[in-house]
C-alpha positions as a Markdown table, in Angstrom:
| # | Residue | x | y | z |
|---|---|---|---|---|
| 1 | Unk | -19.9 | 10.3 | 10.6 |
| 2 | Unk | -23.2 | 12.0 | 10.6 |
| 3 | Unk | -24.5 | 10.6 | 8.0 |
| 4 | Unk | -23.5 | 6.7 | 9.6 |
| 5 | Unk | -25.5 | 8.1 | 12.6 |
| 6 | Unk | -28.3 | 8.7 | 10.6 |
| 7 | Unk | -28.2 | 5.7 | 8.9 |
| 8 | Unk | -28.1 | 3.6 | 12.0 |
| 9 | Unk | -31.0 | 5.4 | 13.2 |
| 10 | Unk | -32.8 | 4.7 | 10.1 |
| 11 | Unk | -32.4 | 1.0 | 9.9 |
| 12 | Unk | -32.8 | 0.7 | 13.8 |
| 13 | Unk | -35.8 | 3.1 | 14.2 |
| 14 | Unk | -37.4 | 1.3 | 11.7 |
| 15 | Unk | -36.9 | -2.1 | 12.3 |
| 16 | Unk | -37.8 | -1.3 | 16.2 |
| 17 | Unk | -41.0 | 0.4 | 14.3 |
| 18 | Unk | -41.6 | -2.4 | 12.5 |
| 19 | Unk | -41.8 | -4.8 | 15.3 |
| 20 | Unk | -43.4 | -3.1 | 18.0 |
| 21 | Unk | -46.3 | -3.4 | 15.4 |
| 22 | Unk | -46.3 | -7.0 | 15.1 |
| 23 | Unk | -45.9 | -7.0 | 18.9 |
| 24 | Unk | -49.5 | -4.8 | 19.8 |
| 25 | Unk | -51.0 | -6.6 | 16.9 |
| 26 | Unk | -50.5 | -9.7 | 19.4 |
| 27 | Unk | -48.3 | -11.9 | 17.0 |
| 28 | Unk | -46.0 | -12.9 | 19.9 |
| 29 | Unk | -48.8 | -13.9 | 21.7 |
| 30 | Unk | -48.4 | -17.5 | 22.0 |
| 31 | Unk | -44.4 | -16.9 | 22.4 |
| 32 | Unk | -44.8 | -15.5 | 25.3 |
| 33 | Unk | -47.4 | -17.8 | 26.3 |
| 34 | Unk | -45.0 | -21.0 | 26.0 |
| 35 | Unk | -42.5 | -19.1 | 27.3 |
| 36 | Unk | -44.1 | -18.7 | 30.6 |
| 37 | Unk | -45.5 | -22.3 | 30.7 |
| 38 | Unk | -42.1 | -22.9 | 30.2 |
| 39 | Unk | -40.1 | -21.4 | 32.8 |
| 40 | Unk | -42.5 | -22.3 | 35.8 |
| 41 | Unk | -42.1 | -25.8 | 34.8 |
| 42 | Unk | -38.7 | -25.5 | 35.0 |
| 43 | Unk | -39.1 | -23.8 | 38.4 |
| 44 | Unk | -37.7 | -20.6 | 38.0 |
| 45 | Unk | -40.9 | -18.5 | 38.6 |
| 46 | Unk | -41.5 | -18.2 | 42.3 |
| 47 | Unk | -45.2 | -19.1 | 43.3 |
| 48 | Unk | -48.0 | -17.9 | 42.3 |
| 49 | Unk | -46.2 | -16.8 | 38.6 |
| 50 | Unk | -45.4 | -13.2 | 38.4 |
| 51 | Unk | -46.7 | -10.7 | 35.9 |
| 52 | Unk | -45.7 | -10.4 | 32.2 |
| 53 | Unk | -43.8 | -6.4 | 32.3 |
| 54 | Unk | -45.3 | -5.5 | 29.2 |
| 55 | Unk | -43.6 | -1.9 | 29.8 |
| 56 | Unk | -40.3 | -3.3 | 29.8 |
| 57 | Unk | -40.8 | -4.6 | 26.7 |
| 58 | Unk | -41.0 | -2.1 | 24.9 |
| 59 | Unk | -37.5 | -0.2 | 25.7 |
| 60 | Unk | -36.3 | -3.6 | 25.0 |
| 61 | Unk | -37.5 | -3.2 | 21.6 |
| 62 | Unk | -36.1 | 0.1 | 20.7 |
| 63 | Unk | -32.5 | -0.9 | 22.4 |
| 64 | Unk | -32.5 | -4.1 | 20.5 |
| 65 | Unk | -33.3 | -2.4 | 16.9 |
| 66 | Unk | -30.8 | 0.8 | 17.2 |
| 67 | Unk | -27.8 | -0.8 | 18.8 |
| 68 | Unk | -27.7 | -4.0 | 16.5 |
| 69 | Unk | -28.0 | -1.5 | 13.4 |
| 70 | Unk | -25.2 | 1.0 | 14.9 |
| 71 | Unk | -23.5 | -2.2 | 15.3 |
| 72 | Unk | -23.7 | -3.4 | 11.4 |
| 73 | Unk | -23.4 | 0.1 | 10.2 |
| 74 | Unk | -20.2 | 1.2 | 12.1 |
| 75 | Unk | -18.5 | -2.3 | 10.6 |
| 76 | Unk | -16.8 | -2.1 | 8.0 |
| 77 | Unk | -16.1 | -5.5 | 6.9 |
| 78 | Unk | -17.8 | -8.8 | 6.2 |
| 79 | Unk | -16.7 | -11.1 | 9.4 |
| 80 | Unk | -17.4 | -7.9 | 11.4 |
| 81 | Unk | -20.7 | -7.4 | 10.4 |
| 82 | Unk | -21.7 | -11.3 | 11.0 |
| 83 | Unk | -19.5 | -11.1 | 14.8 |
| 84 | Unk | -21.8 | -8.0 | 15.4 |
| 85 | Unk | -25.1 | -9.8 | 14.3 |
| 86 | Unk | -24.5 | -13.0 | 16.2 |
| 87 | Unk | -23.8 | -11.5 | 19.4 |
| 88 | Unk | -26.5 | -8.9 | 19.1 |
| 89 | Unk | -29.0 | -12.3 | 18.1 |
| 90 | Unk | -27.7 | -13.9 | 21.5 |
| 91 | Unk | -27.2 | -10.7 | 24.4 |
| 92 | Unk | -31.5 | -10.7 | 22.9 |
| 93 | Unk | -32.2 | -13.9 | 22.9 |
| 94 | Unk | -30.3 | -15.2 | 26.1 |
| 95 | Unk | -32.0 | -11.9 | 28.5 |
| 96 | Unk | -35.6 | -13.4 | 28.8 |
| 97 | Unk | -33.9 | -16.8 | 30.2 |
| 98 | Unk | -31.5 | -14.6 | 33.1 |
| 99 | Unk | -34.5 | -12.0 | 34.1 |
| 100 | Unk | -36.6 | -15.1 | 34.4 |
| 101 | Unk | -34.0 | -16.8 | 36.7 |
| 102 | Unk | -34.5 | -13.6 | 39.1 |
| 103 | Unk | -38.8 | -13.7 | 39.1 |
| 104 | Unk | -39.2 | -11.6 | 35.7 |
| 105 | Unk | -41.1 | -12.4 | 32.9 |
| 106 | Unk | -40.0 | -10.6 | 30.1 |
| 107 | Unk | -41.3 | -11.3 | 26.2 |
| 108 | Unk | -38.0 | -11.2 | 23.9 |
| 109 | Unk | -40.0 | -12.4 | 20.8 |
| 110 | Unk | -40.1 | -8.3 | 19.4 |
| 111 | Unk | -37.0 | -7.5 | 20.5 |
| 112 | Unk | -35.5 | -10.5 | 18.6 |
| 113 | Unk | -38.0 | -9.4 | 15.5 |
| 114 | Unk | -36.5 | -5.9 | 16.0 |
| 115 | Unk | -33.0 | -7.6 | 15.9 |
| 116 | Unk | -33.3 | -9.7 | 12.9 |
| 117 | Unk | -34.8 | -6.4 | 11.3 |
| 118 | Unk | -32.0 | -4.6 | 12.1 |
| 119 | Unk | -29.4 | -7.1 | 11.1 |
| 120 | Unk | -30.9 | -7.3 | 7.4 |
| 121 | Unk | -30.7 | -3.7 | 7.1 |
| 122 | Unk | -27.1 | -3.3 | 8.5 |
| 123 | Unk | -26.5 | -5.9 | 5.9 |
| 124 | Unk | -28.6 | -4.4 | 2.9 |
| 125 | Unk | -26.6 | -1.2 | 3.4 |
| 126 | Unk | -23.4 | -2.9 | 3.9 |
| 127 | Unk | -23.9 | -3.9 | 0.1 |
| 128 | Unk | -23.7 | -0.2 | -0.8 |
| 129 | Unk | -20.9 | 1.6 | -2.2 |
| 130 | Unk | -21.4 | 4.2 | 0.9 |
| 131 | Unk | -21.4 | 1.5 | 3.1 |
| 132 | Unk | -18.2 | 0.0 | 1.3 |
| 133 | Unk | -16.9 | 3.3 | 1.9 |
| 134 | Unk | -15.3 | 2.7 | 4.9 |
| 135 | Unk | -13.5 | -0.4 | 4.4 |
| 136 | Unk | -11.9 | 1.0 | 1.5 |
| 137 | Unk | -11.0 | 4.2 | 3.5 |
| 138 | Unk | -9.2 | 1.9 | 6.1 |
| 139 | Unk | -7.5 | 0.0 | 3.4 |
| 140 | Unk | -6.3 | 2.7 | 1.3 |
| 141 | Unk | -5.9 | 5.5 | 3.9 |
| 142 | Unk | -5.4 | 3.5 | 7.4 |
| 143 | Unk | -3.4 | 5.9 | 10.0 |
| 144 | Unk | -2.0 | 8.6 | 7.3 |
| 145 | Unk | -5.2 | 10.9 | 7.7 |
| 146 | Unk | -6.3 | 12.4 | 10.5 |
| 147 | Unk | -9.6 | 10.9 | 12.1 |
| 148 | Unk | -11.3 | 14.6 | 11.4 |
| 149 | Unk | -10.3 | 13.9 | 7.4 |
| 150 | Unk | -11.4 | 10.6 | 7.7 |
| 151 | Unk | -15.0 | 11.6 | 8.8 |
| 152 | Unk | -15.2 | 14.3 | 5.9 |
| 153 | Unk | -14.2 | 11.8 | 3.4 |
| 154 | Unk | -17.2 | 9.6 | 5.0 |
| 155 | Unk | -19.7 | 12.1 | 4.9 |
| 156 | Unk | -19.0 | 13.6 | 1.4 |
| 157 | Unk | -22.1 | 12.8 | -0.6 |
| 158 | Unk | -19.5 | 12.1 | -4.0 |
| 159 | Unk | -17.4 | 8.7 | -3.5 |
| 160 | Unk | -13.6 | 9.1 | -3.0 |
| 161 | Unk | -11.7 | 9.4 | -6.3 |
| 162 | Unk | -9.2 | 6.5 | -5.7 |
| 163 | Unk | -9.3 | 4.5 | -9.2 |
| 164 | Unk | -7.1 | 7.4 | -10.8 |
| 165 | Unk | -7.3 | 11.1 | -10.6 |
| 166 | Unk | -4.9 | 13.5 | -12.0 |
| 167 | Unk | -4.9 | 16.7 | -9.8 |
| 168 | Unk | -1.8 | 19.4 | -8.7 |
| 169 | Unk | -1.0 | 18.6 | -5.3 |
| 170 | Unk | 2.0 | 19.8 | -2.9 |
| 171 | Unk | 4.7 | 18.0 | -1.8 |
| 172 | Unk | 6.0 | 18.8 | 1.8 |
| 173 | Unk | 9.6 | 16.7 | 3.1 |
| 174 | Unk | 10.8 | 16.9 | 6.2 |
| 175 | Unk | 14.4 | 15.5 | 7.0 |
| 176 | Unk | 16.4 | 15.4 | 10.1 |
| 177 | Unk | 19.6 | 16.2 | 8.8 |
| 178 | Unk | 21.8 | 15.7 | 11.8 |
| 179 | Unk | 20.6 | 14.0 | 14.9 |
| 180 | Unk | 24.1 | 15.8 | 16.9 |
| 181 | Unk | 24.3 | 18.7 | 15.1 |
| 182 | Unk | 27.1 | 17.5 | 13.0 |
| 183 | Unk | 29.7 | 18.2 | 15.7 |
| 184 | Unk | 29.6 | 14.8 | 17.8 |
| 185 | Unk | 28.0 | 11.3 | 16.8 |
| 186 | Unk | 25.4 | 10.1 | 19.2 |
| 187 | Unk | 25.4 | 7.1 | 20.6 |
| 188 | Unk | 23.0 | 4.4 | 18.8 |
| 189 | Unk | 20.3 | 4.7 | 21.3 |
| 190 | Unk | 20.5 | 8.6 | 21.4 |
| 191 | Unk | 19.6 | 8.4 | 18.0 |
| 192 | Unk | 17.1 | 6.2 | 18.0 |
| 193 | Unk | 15.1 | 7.8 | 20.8 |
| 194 | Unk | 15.9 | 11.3 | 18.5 |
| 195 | Unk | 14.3 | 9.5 | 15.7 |
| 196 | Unk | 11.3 | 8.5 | 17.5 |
| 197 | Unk | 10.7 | 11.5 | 18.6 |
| 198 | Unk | 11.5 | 13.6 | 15.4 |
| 199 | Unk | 8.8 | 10.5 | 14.0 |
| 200 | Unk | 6.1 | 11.5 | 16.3 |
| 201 | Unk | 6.4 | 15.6 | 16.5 |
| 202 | Unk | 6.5 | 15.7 | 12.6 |
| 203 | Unk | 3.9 | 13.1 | 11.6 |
| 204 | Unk | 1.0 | 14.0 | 14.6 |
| 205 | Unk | 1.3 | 17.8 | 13.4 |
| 206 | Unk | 1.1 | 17.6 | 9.8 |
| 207 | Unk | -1.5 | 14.8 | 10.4 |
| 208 | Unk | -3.6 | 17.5 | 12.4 |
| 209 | Unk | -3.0 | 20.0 | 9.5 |
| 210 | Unk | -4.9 | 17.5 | 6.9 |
| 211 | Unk | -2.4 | 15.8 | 5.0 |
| 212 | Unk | -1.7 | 13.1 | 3.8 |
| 213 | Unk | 1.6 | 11.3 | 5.2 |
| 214 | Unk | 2.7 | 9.0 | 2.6 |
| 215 | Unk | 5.7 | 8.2 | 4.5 |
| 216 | Unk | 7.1 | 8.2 | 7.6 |
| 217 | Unk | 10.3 | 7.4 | 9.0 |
| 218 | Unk | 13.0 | 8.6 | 12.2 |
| 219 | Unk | 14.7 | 10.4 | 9.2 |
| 220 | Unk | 12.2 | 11.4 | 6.6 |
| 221 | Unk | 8.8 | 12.0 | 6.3 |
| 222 | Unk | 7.3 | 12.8 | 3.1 |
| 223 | Unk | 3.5 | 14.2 | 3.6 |
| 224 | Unk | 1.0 | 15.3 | 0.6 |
| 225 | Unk | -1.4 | 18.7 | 0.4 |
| 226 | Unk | -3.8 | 17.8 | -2.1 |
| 227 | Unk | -3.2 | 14.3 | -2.5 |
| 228 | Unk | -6.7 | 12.2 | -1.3 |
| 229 | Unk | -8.9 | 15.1 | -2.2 |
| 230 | Unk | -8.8 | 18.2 | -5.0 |
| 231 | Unk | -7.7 | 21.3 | -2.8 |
| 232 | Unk | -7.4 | 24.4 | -4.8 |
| 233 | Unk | -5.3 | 25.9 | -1.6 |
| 234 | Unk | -2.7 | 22.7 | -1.3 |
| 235 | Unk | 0.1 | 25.0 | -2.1 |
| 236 | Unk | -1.0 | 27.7 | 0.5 |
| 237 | Unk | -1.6 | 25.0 | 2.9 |
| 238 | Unk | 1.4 | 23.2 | 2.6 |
| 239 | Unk | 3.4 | 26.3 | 3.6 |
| 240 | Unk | 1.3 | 27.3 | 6.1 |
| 241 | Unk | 1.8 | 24.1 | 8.0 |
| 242 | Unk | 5.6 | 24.8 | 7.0 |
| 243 | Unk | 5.9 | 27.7 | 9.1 |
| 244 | Unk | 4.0 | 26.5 | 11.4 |
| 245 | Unk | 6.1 | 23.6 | 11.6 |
| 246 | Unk | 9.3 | 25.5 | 12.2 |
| 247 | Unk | 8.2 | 26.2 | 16.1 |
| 248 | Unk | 7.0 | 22.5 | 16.7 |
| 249 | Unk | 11.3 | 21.5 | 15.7 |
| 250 | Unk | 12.3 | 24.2 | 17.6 |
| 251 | Unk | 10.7 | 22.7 | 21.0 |
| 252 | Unk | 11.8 | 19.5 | 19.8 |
| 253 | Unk | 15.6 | 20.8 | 19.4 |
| 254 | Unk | 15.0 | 22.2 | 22.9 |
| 255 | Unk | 13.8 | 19.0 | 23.9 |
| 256 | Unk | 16.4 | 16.8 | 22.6 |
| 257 | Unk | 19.2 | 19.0 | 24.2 |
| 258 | Unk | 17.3 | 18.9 | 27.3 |
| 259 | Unk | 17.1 | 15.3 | 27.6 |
| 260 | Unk | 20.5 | 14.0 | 25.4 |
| 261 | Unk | 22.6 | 17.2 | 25.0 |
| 262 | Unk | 22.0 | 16.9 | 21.2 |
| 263 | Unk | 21.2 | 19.9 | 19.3 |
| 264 | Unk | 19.4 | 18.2 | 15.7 |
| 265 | Unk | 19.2 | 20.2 | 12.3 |
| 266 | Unk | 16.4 | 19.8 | 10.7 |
| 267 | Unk | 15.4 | 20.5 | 6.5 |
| 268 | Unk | 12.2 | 21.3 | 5.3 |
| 269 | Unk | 11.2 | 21.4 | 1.7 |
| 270 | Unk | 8.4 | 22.0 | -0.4 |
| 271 | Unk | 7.2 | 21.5 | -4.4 |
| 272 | Unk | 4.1 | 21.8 | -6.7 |
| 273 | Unk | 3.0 | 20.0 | -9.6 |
| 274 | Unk | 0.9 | 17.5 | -11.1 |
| 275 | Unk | 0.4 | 14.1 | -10.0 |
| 276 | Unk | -2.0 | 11.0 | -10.7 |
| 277 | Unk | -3.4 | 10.0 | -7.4 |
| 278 | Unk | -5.3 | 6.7 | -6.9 |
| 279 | Unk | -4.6 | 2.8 | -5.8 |
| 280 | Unk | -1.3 | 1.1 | -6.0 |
| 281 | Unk | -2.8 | -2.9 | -4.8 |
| 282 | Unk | -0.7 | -5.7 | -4.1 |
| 283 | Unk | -1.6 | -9.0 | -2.5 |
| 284 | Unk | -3.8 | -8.2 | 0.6 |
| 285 | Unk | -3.1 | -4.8 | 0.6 |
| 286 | Unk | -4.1 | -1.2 | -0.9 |
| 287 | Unk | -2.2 | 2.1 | -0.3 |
| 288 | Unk | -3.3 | 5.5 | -2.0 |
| 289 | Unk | -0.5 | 6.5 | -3.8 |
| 290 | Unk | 0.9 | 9.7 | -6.2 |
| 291 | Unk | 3.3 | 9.1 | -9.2 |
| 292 | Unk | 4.8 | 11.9 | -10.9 |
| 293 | Unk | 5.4 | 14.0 | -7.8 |
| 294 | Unk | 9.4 | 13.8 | -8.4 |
| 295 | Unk | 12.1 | 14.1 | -6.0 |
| 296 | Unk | 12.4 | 17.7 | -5.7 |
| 297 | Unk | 10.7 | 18.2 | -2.3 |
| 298 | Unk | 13.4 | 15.6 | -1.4 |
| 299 | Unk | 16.3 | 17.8 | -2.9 |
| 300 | Unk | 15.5 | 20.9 | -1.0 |
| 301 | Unk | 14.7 | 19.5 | 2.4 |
| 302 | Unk | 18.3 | 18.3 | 1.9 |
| 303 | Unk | 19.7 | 21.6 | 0.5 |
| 304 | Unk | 18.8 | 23.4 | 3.7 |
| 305 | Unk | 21.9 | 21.8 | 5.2 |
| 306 | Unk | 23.5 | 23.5 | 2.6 |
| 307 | Unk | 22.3 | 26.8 | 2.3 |
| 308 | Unk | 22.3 | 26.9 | 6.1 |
| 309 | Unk | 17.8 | 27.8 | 5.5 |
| 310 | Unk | 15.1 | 25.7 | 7.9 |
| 311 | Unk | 12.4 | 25.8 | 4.8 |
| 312 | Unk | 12.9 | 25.7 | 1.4 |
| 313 | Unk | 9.9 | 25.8 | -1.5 |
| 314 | Unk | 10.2 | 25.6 | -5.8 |
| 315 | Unk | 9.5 | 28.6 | -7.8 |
| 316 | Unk | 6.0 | 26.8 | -9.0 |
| 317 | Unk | 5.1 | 26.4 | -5.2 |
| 318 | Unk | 6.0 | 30.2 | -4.6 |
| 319 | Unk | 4.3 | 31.5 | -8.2 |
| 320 | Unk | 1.4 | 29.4 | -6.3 |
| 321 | Unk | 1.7 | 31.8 | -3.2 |
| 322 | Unk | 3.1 | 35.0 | -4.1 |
| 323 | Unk | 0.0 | 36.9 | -2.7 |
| 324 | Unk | -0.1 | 35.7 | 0.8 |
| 325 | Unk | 3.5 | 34.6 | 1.6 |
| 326 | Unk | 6.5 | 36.4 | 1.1 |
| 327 | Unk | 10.1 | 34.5 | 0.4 |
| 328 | Unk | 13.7 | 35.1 | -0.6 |
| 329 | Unk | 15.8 | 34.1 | -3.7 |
| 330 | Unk | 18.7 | 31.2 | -2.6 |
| 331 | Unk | 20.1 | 30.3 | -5.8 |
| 332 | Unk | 19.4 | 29.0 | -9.7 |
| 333 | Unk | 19.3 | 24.8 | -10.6 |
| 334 | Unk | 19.3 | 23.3 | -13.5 |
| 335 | Unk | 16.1 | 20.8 | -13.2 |
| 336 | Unk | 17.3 | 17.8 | -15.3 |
| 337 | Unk | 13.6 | 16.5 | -16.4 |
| 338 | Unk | 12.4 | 19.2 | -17.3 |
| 339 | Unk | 15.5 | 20.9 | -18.8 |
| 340 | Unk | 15.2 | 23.9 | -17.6 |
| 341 | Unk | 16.3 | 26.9 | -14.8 |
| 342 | Unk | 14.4 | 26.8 | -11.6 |
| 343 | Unk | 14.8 | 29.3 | -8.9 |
| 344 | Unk | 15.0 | 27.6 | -4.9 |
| 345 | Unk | 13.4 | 30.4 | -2.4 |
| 346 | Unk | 13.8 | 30.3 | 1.3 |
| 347 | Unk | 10.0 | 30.7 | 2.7 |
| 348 | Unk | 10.2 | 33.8 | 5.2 |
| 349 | Unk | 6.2 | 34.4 | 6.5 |
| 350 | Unk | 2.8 | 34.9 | 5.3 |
| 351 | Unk | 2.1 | 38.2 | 4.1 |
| 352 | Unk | 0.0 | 39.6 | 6.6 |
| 353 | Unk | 2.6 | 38.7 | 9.1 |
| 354 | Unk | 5.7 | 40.5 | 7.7 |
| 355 | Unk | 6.8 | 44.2 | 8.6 |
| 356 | Unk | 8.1 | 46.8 | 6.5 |
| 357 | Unk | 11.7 | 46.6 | 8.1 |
| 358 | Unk | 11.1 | 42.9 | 6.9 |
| 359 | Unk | 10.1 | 43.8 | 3.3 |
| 360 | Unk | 13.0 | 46.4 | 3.2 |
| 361 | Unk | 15.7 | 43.7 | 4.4 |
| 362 | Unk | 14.2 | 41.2 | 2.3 |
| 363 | Unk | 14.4 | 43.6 | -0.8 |
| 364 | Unk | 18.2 | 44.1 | 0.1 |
| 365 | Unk | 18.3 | 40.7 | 0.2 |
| 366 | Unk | 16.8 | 39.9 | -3.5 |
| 367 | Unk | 19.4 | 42.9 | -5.0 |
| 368 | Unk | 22.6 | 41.4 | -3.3 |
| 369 | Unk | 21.4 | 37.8 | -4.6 |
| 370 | Unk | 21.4 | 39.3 | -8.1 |
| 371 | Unk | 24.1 | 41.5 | -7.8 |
| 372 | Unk | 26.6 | 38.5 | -6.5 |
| 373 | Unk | 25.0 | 36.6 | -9.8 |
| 374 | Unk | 25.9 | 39.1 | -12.0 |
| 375 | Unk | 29.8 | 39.4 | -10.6 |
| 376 | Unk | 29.2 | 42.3 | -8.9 |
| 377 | Unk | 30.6 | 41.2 | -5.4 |
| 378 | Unk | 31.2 | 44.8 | -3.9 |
| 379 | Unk | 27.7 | 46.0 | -4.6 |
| 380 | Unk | 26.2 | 42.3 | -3.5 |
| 381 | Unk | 28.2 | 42.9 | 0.1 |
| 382 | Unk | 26.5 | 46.3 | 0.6 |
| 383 | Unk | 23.3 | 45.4 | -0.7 |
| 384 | Unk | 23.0 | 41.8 | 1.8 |
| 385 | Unk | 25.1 | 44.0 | 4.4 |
| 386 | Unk | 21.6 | 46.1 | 4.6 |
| 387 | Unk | 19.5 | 42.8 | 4.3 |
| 388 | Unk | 21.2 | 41.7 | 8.2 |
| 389 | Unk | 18.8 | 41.5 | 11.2 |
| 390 | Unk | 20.8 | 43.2 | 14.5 |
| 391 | Unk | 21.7 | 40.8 | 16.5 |
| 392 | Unk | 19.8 | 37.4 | 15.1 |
| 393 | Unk | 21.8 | 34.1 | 13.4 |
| 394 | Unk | 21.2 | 34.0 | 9.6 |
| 395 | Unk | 23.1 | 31.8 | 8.6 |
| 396 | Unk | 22.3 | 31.7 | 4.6 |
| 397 | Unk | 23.0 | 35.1 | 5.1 |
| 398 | Unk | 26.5 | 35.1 | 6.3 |
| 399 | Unk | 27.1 | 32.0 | 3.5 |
| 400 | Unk | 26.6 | 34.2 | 1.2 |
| 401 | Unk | 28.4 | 37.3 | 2.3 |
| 402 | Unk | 31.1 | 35.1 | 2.9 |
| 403 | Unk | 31.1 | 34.3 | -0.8 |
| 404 | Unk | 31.2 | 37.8 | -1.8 |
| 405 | Unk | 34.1 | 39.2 | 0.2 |
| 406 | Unk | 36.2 | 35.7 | -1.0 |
| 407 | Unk | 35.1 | 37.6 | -4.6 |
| 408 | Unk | 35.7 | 40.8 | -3.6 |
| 409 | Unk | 39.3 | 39.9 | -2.1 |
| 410 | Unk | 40.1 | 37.3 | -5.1 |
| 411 | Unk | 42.1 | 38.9 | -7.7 |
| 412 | Unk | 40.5 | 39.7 | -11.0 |
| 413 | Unk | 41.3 | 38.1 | -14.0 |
| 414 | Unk | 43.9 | 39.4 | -16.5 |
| 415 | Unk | 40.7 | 40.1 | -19.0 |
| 416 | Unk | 39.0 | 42.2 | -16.2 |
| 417 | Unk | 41.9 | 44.0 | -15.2 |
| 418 | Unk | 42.8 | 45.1 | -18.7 |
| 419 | Unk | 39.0 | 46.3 | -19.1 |
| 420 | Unk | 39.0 | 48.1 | -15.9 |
| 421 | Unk | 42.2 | 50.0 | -16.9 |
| 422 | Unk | 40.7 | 51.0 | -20.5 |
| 423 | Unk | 37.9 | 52.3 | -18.5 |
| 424 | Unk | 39.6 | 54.1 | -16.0 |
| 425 | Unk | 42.5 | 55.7 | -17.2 |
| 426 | Unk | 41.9 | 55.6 | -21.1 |
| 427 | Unk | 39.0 | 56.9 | -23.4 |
| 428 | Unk | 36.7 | 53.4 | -23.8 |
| 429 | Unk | 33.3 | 53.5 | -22.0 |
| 430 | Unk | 31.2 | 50.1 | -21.7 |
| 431 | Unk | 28.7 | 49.1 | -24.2 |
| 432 | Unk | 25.9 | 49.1 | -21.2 |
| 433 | Unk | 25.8 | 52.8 | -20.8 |
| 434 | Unk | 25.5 | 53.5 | -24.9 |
């Protein structure tokens, strides 16, 4: 916006230049003679005629020139630019006539050159691409950045890539999985006024955190890191505001069993790649949109209900991060387009913030995930057994503990057992410890 400032000052300064030149050269001259021949006949000058308040004049000048061009300049569109010159053309022209009405004489034929001055270069910049800049900010961007983003993308001296960039980006979901908690139903208008709120908390913070929130809905909101801009840090970013994001739900879970007696879940999930930003048009309309981001944000924000997590990211997100945040395995999918194994980490804290009792219990956590992969349930219940925070809820924890001691009391299959007894009480040894 500093750079709009300057502008304005610019084209104002210099039209108000401009005239005051003509009006010491004496060009108004016989304006302002007419004028005052004028008015007394028309019997709004007391008698004798009063003085001609050259000094005011001047300020008149100046005011006229800067706030017409600030005017033109802050516009963005065509009709608003010609409202703002009219009515700039008419407070001028019509404040000679009221000061004369109360016995001052007042010369408004610089301030209108000043005006018109103005309104030519408001005009001439409007024809721009910076000063086109704006209105296509508005149209493609509207409320989905914050007004701080908004003014950086205004004063950036390169124009906004919108006609198709490919750049990697970060995808952040958020889902409210249950407005009750799963237990009772809410009433319609519980959840309504849930959704609203879940709406508002979600979208105004990741707004203030510089994304870009390419929708928004009581149930769902699906924001961008990396989307209207290249960020080399969109990944680091995104689950930054993630973490952050888990205290702004838990004040709004507080809230909403403060005010309804509901306690909401909540699913937050995270994925990098590469995507083509730029402008999807329609009749009257332009949004900024990204194709090729996928649905796996989408997927995990919704696993969480699952896996009994709060924030979920992919393993490209976390191979983005691995320096400065520290996560733990969940589980192995099979990603269908791109035919292949992807791992789905819970994101635990940045780096800097996590203790070594944290790093030991997340380390017990990362063998009993591999161990219960691998089939071997006894030494996955000690190792996640060891992974367990005294006294705090974790629930992905306890899911998978749970599955282990179902293994560990399941009896083993007829294969197994006759392996185990070759082992144990005969002469074989396994392969593994040739």
């Amino acid at each position: 916006m500093r750079r709009y400032w300057t502008i304005s000052l610019a084209i104002g300064g210099g039209a108000a230049l401009a005239a005051l030149a003509l009006h010491f050269g004496g060009v108004f001259e016989p304006t302002a003679a007419w004028l005052a021949d004028f008015y007394a006949s028309r019997g709004w000058f007391p008698e004798p005629a009063p003085p001609r308040l050259r000094w005011l004049e001047i300020p008149l000048v100046a005011v006229a020139g800067l706030g017409t061009a600030a005017a033109l300049v802050e516009a963005s569109k065509a009709g608003q630019r010609a409202a703002a010159a009219a009515l700039s053309l008419v407070v001028v022209a019509l404040g000679s006539p009221a000061l004369a009405l109360h016995g001052v004489h007042v010369d408004p034929g610089a301030a209108l050159a000043a005006c018109l001055l103005a309104v030519g270069g408001g005009l001439a910049f409007g024809a721009t691409e910076l000063g086109r800049r704006k209105a296509l900010l508005e149209e493609a961007l509207g409320s989905r950045v914050s007004a701080a983003l908004a003014a950086e993308l205004l004063d950036s001296p390169a124009p906004p890539a919108f006609d198709g960039a490919e750049r990697d980006a970060t995808v952040l979901v958020c889902r409210l999985l249950s407005p009750g908690g799963g237990e009772t139903r809410p009433a319609p208008a519980e959840a309504l006024r849930v959704g609203g709120l879940f709406q508002r908390t979600v979208s105004a913070f990741l707004l203030s955190r510089g994304a870009y929130l390419e929708e928004a809905g009581p149930e769902r909101i699906r924001a961008v890191f990396g989307l209207v801009r290249e960020e080399e840090d969109h990944a680091a970013r995104a689950c930054r505001a993630a973490l952050d994001l888990r205290g702004r739900l838990r004040g709004f879970a507080r809230e909403c069993e403060t005010l309804w007696f509901l306690e909401p879940q909540w699913g937050v999930g995270a994925a990098s790649g590469r995507i083509v930003a730029g402008l999807c048009r329609r009749p009257g309309r332009a949004q900024l949109v990204g194709l090729g981001g996928g649905d796996l944000a989408d997927r995990l924000a919704l696993a969480n209900g699952r896996y009994g997590s709060d924030l979920l990211v992919a393993a490209e997100t976390w191979r983005l991060v691995r320096e400065s945040f520290e996560v733990r395995p969940l589980e192995m999918l099979y990603d269908s387009e791109r035919q292949s194994l992807v791992e789905v980490y819970q994101l635990l804290a940045e780096s800097a913030a996590f203790s070594e009792d944290d790093r030991a219990r997340r380390d017990a956590f990362w063998r009993g995930v591999l161990h219960l992969r691998a089939g071997e349930s006894q030494a996955a219940l000690e190792e996640l057994g060891r992974a367990r925070v005294p006294g705090a809820d974790d629930e992905a924890l306890e899911k998978l503990m749970a599955q282990a001691q179902a293994a560990v009391a399941a009896p083993a299959p007829r294969a197994l057992r006759l392996v185990r007894k070759l082992v144990d009480e005969g002469h074989a040894r396994p392969s593994s410890q040739l």
